[in-house]
VOGU-3710 file (C-alpha; in Angstrom, 3 decimals, decimal comma):
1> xxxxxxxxxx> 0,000/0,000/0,000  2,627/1,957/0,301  3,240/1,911/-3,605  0,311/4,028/-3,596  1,378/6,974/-1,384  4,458/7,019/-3,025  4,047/6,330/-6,503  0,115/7,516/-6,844  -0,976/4,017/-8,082  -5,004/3,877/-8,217
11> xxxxxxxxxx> -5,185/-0,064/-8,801  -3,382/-2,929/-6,795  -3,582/-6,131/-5,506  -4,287/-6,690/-1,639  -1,908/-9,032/-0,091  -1,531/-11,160/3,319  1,454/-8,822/4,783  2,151/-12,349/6,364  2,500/-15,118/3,527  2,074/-12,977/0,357
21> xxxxxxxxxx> -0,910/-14,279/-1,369  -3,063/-12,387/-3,224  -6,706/-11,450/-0,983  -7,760/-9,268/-3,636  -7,478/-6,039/-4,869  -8,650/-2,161/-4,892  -9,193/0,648/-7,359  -9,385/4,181/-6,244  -11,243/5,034/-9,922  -14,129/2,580/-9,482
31> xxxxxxxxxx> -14,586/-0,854/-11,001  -18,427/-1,726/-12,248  -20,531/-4,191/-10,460  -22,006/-7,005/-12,190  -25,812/-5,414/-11,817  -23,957/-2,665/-14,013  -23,735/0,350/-11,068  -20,206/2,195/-10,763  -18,410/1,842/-7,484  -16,430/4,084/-6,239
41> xxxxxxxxxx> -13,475/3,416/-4,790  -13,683/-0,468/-4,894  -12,726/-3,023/-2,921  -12,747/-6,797/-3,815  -11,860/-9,667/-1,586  -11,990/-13,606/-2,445  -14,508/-14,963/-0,655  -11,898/-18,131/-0,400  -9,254/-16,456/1,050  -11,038/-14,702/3,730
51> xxxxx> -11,790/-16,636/7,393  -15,404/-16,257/8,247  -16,558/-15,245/11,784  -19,533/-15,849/13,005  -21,055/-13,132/15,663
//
């Protein structure tokens, strides 16, 4: 993330800090959703790679 402060990136992949593998990724500009609606910024995570927690 620090790529970003430093080099003004807008799109890049999320990664465990801890074992390197990818979790997902982010765009500042927006990505569109699937029902066709612009989000801005977005965030998207693999449902795979991320531990559930139940409340």
């Amino acid at each position: 993330m620090l790529d970003l402060v430093l080099e003004g990136n807008i799109e890049q992949k999320l990664l465990c800090v801890g074992c390197n593998a990818r979790l997902g990724s982010f765009n500042w500009a927006g990505m569109q959703c699937s029902c066709g609606t612009w989000v801005n910024p977005a965030f998207q995570l693999h449902k795979n790679r991320i531990d559930e927690c139940p409340l």
